[in-house]
N, C-alpha and C positions, 0 to 999 in steps of 0.2 A: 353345532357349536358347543364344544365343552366349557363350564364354569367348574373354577378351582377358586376354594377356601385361601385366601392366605395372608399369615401372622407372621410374626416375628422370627417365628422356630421354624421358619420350612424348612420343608426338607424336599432332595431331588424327585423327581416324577417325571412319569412316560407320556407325553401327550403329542395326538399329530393334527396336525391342520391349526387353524385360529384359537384362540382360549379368551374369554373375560376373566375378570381376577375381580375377588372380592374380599376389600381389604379389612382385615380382623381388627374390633376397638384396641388389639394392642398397637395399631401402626398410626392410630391419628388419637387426636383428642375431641372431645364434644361438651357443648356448653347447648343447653335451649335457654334463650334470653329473651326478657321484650327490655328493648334499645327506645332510647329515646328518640327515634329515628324512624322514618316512613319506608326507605327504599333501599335496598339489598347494596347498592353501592356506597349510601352511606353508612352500614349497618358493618361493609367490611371494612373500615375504614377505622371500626373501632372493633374489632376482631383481636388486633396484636394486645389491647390492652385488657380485656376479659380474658384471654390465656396468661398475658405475665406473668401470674402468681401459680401459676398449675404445673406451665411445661414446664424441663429441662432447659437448661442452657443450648442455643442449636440457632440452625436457620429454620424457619417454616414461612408455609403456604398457606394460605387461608382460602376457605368456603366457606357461602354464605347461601342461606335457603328460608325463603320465607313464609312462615308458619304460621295459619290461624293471625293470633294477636302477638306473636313474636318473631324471632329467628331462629335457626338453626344454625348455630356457628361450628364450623371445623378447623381444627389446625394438622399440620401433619408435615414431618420431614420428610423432603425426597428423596435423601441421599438413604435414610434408613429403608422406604419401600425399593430401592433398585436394588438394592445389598440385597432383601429378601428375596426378587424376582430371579436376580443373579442367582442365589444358591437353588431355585430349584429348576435352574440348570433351562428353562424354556429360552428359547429364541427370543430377544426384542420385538423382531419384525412379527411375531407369532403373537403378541399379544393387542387383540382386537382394542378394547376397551377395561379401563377400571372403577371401580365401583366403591362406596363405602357401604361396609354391612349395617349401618343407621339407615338407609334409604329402601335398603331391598328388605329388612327386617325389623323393622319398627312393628307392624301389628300380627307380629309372630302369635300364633296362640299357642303352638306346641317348639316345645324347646327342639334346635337340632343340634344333632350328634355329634362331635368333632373330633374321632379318634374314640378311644376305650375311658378318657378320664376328663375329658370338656364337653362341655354342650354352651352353645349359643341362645341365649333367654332376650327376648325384649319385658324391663322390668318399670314400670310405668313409661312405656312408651320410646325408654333408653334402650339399646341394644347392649348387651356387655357378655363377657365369657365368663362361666364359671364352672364349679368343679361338678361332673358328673354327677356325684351323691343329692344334687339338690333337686335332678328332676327324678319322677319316677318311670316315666314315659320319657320317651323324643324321638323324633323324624329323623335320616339320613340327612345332611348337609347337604351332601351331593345331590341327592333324589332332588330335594326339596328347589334347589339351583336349577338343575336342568328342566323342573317342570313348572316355576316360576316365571313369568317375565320380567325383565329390569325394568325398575322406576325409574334409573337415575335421581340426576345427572350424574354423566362421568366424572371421574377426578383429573383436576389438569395438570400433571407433572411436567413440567417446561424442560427438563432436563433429561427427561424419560430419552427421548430418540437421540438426543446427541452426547448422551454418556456412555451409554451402553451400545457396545459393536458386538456382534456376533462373528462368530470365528470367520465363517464365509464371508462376513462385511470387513473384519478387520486381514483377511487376507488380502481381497482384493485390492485394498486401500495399501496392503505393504506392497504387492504387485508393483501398483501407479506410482506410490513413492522410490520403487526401484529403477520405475523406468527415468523418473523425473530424474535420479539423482545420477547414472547411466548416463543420460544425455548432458547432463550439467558438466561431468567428468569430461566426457570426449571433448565438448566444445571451451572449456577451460583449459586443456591442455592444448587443442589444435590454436586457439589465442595465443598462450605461451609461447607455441612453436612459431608461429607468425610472429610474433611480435621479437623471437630470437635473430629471426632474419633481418626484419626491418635494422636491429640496430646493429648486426656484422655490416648490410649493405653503407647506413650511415657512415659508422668507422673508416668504411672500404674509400667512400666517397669524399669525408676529412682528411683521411690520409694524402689522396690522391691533390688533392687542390690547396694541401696542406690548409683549411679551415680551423679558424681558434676553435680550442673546447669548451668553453665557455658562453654562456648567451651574452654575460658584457661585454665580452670580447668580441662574439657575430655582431651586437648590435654596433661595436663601434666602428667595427671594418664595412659594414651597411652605410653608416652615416659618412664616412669618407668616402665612397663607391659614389654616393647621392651628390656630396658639395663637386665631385671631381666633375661627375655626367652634369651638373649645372654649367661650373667653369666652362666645358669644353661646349655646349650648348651656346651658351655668350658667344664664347668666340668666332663658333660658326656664323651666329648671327653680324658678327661684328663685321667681319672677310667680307659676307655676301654681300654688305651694304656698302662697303670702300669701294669692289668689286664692282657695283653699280653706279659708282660715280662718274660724271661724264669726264671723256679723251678720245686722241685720234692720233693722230700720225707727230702733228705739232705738239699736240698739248695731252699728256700720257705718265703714266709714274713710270721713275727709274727703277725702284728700289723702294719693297716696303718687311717691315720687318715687325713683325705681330707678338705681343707675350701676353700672358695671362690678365694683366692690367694696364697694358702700357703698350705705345706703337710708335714705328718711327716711320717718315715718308720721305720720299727726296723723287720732288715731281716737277715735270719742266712745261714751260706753262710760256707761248711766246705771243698768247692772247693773255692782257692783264685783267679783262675783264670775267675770262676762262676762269682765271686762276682767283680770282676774286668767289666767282662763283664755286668754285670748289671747295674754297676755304669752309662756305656759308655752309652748304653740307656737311661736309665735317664734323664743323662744330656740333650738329643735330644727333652725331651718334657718341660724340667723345670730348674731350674738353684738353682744348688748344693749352700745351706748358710753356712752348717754345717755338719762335716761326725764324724764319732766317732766309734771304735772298739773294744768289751769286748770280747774277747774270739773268737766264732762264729759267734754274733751276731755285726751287723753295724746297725750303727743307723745316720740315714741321714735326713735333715732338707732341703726342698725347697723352691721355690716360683713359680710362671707359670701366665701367662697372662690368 
């Protein structure tokens, strides 16, 4: 497992397989407090307001770690440590875990190295960077990293895995979006193409039946199509029931003569009691305007719904 130092200033680097990172005092800020408070979650809760007056203008994240008879508070922007991670060029998916150098360096006794002109001091118990001239000795950084084990905890950057693609992740990802966007095409145009046919066939189909162009117009040749098939519905009912009225050889209609509202009859009737009884029927489907009687023959005028 390689551990890599890193601050504000990286710069690119070679590394293969997994890496921790170990984030330099210049990428977070640190307070040791005693809070009026018992428990790390109340203790972050008042984090944002013991930085107000230190940070920068920015978003930050807080940590919080519970020390002795105090806290250990950290603030830190995420967008500033991914910009850093970014320039030295490592993989996202390549980085195991990260670290603050307050956690793994706090009880440093000898200062380490960081290039020709920094060394890393813990100076009452603070970690902080300063200029080479002030140790006389110090340790390799790196040495000192790879033969150390981490304290922790990690630092939790929420934004670490879904800000940052790597060229292979953000290939593949233009791939899927090529393919999505491929299939959207084809099936967007092959809709257009159907949906071109659908309305030559309609046309073809209005032409032919001459059909209004219009929906007020469909709907109101619909509504007269409907009162028509009612009328003509009555009617039939009206026939089958004259139709069914009794006669024979004596007592029979001459002449019946059927209209939309209205019917004429001229029936010969040489039983009075026949024709008495016909009338009665009659009346049950339609209502008697006019009756009339020459002889044998009645002759009766209606009207009917």
């Amino acid at each position: 497992m390689t551990t890599l130092f890193l601050d504000r200033e990286a710069q690119p680097v070679s590394v293969q397989g997994k890496v921790d990172l170990i984030l330099s005092p210049s990428l977070y800020w640190f307070r040791t407090e005693a809070l009026p408070v018992k428990t790390v979650f109340q203790a972050k809760k008042l984090a944002p307001s013991v930085f107000d007056a230190i940070t920068p203008e920015g978003v930050y994240s807080y940590h919080v770690l519970k020390r002795d008879e105090g806290f250990w508070l950290f603030a830190y922007n995420e967008e500033q440590i991914i910009d850093a991670v970014t320039r030295t060029g490592i993989r996202p998916s390549d980085v195991r875990h990260i670290y603050f150098a307050q956690t793994e360096c706090a009880a440093l006794e000898t200062p380490l190295r960081l290039g020709a002109t920094r060394i890393l001091s813990s100076v009452d118990g603070v970690v902080t960077e300063l200029p080479a001239r002030y140790a006389a000795t110090a340790e390799e950084a790196s040495s000192f990293f790879e033969t150390h084990e981490r304290k922790g905890p990690t630092v939790g950057i929420t934004l670490y895995h879904s800000t940052l693609l790597d060229k292979k992740q953000f290939k593949r990802l233009s791939i899927v979006a090529g393919i999505f966007a491929l299939l959207y095409g084809i099936e967007y145009f092959t809709a257009r193409a159907q949906l071109a046919t659908l309305l030559e066939e309609q046309e073809k189909i209005a032409d032919t039946y001459r059909l209004p162009q219009t929906s007020f117009e469909r709907d109101g040749l619909i509504n007269a199509l409907n009162k028509k098939q009612k009328r003509q519905t009555q009617l039939r009912a009206t026939a089958k029931a004259l139709f069914a009225l009794p006669a024979d050889e004596e007592n029979h209609l001459e002449r019946l003569s059927l209209g939309t509202r209205e019917l004429s009859i001229a029936a010969v009737f040489k039983d009075p009691a026949k024709a008495d009884a016909f009338k009665k029927q009659l009346k049950a489907i339609a209502t008697v305007t006019s009756e009339k009687r020459k002889g044998d023959t009645l002759y009766l005028e209606a009207t009917y719904e």
